[in-house]
N, C-alpha and C positions, 0 to 999 in steps of 0.2 A: 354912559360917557362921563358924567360926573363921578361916578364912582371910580371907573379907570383912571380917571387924571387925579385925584386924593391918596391914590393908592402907588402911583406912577414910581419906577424904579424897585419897589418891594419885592419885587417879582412872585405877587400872589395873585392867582387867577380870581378874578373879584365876580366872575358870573354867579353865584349864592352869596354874597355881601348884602346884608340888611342895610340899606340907605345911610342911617345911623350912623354909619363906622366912618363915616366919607367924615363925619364932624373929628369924630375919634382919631382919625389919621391927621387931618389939617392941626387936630392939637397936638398932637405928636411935636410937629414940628416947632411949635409957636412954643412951646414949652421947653424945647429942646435949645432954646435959641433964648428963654429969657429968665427961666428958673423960676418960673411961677406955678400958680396950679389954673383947674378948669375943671368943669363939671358940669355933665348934663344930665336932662329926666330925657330919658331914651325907651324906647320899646323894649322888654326883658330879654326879648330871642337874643341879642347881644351878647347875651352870659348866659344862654342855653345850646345846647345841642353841636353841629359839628363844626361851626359860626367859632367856638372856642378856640377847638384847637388848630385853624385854618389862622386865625387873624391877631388874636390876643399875644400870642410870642413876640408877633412884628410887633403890637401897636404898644405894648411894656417895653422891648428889648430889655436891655441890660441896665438903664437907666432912669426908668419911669414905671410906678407902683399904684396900686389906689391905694388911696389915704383914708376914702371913708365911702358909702356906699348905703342905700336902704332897697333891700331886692323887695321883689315884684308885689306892687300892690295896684289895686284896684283904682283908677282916675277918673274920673266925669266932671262933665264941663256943667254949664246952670241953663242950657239950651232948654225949650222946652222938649226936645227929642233927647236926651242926653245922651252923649257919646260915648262909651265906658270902654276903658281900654286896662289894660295891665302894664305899668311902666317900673322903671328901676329909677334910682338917681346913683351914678356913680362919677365919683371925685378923682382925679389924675393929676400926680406931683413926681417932679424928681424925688427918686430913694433918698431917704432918712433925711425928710425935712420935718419930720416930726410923727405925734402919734396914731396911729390907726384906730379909727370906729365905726362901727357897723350899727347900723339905725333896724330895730324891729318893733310892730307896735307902739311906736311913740317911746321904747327908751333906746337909748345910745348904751354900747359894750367896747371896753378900749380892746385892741388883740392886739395879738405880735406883726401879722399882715392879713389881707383879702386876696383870695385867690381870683381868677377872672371868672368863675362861677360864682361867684360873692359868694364861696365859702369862708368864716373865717378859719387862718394857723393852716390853709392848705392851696398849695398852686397846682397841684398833679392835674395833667388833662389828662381825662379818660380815652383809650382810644379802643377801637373794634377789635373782637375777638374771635376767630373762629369756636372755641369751646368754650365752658361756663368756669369763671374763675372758683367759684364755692361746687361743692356737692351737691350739684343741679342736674335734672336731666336735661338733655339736650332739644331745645327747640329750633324750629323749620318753618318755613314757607311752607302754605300750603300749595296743592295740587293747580298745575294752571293748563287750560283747557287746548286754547290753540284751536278752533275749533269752527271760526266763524260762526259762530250761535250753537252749534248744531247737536253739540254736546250735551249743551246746557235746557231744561225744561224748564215753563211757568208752573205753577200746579196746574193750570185749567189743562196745558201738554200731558202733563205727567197723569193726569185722566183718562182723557184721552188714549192715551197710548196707551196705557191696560185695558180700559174699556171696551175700545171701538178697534181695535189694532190687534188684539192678542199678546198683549210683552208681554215678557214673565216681570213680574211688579218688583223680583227679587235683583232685576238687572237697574231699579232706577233708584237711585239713593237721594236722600237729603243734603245738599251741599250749603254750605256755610260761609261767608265773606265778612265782610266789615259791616252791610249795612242789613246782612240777613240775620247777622247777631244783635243787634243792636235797634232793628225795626222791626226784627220778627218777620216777616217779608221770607214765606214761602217760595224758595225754588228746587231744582231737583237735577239730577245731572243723568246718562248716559255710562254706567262702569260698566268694564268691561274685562277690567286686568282679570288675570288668571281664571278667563271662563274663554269660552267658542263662543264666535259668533253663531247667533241662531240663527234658525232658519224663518225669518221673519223678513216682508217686504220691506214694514217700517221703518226697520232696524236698519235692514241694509242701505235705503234710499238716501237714511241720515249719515250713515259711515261713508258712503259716495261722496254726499256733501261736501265733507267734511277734508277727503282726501281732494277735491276740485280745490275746495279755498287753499288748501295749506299749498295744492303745486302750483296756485296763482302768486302766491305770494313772490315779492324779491329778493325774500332773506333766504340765505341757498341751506339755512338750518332749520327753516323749517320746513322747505322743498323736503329736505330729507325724511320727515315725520309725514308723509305723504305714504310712507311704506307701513306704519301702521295705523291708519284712520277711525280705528274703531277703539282706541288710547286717548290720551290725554297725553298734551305737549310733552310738561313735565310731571312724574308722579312720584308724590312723596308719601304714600301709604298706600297698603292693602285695602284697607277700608271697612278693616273686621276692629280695628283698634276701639279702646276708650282713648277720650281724646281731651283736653284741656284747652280751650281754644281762645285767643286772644286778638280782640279788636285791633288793625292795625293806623288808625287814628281816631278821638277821640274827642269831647269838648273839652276844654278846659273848664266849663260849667261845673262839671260831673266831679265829685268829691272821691270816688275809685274808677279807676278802668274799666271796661268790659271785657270781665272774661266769662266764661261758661265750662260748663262739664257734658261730653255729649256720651252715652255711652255707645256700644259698636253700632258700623252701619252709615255714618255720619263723612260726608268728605267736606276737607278743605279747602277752600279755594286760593291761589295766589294774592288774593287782594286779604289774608289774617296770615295769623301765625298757631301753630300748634304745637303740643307737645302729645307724642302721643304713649299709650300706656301708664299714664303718670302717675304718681302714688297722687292723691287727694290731696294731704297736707300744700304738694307745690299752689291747688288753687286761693290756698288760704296767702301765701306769698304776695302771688298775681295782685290779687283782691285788695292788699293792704293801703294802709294809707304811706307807708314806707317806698312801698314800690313806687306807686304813681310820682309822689316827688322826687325819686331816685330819675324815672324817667323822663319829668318836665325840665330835668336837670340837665342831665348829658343827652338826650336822646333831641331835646328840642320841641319844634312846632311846624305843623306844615297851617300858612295861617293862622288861628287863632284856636285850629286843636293840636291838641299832644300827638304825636309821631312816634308809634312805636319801633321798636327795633332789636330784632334776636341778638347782633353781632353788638351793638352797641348799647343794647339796655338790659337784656335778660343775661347775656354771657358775662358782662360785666360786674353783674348785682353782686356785692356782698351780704352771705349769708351764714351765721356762725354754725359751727359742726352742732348738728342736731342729735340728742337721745330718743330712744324710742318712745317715751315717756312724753318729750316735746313733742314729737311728728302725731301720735295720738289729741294731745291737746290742739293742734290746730288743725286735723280732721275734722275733730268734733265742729270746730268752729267753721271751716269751710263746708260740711252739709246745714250747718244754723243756717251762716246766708243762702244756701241751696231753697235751703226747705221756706227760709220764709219769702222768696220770690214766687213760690210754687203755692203761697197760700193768697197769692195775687197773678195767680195765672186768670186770665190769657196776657196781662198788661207785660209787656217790652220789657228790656232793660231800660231803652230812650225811654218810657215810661215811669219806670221805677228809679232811675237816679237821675230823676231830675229834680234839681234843690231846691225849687219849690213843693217840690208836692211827695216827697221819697217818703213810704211808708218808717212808719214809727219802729214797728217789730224789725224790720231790715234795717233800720239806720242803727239798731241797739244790735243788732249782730253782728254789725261793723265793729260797733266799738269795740263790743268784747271779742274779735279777730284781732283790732290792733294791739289794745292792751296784749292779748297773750302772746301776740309776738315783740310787744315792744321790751315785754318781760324778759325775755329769751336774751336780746340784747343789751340792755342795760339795768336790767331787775326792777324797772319802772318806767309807767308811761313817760316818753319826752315830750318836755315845757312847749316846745315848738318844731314848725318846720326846720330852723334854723340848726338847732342841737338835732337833728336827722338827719342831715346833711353833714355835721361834723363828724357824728358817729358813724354814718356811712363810708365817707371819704377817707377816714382814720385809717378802718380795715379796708378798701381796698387798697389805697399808700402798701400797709402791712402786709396785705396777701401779696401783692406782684412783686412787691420786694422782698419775700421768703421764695416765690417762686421764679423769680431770675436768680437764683442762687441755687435750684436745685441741680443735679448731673445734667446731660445731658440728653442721657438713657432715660431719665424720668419723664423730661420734658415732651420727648418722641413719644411715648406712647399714652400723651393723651387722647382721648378721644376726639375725633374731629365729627361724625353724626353717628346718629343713632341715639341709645337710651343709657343714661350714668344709673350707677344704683343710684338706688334709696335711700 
């Protein structure tokens, strides 16, 4: 309700409105009425994710800028529990009352303006994409079951079932989610695409199941998937693919995302993301330390992890036209981080990037992933997050504005799913 009444007459549905804004808007107005400024330490998600491009048009209009600004650092209080949080401080003035500066590591930088991603010299919001703006393959949702359990195995099931039952062991796959990639947390699924059903009690009893729950249901769409029960709701793979798989939320602890490489055999679950068939190099992308700020950026936070997103973080990424010569170089470097997580098997990913304790060998295979991509981009590592964010935002400003200019006929036939080259 507080939030409704700060925002009242805007005509912006404020149900996603971070608390925060409700101050952001009352200054709106007290500004707009006295020609002063105002500034608050606020929580980051404010100039993350889709918080941007929802509220920050309103809350600038045509009249009000930020003047100065120090994005997302780390806060605690002197409790003996300390409270640590991640906060911005940003500064709110009517247009050209003077000059712009942006606060990083204790020095101040004057710009020309702060965008509301506290980027500086850029306002562009990012917004969703069906297809990938660079020469990306195309990433999906994974597979979602629909299934009322019955699809999905534990391993002790997925035992079982071969064991004691007779399955053919070739009908039960590896499935993969956010927290099976990332805890390691064995489960297994029921596939069934482009095979017969067998002639097995087991099998059938769970396909029954399976087809009872979906026609119990009240959504008359998934009534309908009650026709083939021994499927998966929706499916976005064979299940023969190599696969690239990517957490779809994440810590903000963790210094890269979690993504993985699975080779065939492996399903998706709707709770990640995949790309499937991928050349290698894209994991070395995933992986970077480019990417993940690119997504703490626009993509946001659900809480106080990163939130991934195909339409709004992967299709978005700017990525410069690659030689063969590069895509080789960051092969190499994305089997480095392969191989040096695989000299700490059985430990997790949750294991292995965690900042306390993230092996030596893997955290130098990082580095040397970023560098050789950050080479790619500007022929040298960048000083900071801040200079990756301008380099980012620069090219993709660049890229959508060569591509709203292209015919029309180009435009039609991009891809909307499936696999881009290489």
């Amino acid at each position: 309700a507080d939030i409704a009444y700060a925002f009242q007459g805007s005509g912006i549905a404020t149900g996603a409105a971070d608390y925060v804004l409700s101050w952001f808007s009352k200054a709106r107005v007290y500004l707009g009425a006295s020609r002063t400024r105002a500034a608050f330490v606020t929580t980051n998600s404010v100039h993350q994710g889709r918080q941007v491009g929802r509220f920050w048009p309103f809350l600038l209009g045509d009249d009000l800028e930020i003047f100065f600004a120090e994005p997302s650092f780390r806060w605690s209080n002197l409790a003996a529990k300390k409270a640590v949080v991640t906060v911005s401080i940003i500064g709110l003035a009517p247009r050209n009352l003077g000059k712009k500066k942006i606060f990083e590591s204790g020095l101040s930088r004057e710009v020309q303006l702060i965008g509301p991603y506290l980027v500086p010299n850029h306002d562009t919001i990012v917004d969703e994409r069906r297809y990938p703006l660079s020469t990306l393959p195309s990433m999906s949702f994974g597979s979602m079951p629909n299934d009322g359990g019955l699809l999905l195995l534990s391993y002790e099931e997925a035992s079982v079932a071969v064991a004691q039952h007779g399955v053919d062991a070739r009908l039960i796959r590896p499935i993969l989610g956010t927290n099976e990639l990332t805890k390691g947390i064995q489960r297994y699924c029921l596939w069934l695409k482009n095979t017969e059903i067998p002639d097995n009690q087991w099998v059938k009893d769970r396909i029954e199941g399976v087809r009872a729950a979906r026609l119990s249901s009240t959504r008359s769409t998934t009534r309908k998937l009650a026709s083939s029960p021994q499927l998966f709701g929706e499916i976005r793979q064979d299940g023969d693919e190599s696969l690239l798989i990517m957490s779809g939320v994440s810590s903000e602890t963790r210094e890269y995302l979690p993504v993985s490489y699975r080779s065939s055999g492996t399903i998706v679950s709707n709770l990640a993301y995949a790309i499937f068939d991928s050349p290698l190099w894209c994991f070395s992308t995933l992986a970077s330390r480019l990417h993940l700020i690119w997504i703490a950026t626009v993509c946001g936070k659900m809480k106080t992890d990163f939130r991934y997103s195909n339409t709004l973080g992967w299709n978005t990424f700017p990525v410069p036209a690659l030689t063969e010569n590069q895509k080789a170089d960051l092969t190499r470097c994305a089997e480095d981080i392969l191989l040096a997580r695989e000299a700490h098997f059985p430990k997790t990913i949750a294991d292995l990037y965690d900042p306390e304790a993230m092996p030596e060998n893997l955290r130098r295979a990082h580095d040397r992933n970023d560098e050789t991509l950050e080479r790619i981009y500007i022929g040298r590592r960048f000083k900071n997050d801040t200079e990756r964010l301008e380099k980012l935002f620069d090219m993709y400003t660049k890229m959508t504005q060569a591509e709203a200019k292209e015919p029309k006929s180009q435009k039609s036939a991009k891809p909307k799913k499936g696999k881009a080259t290489s």
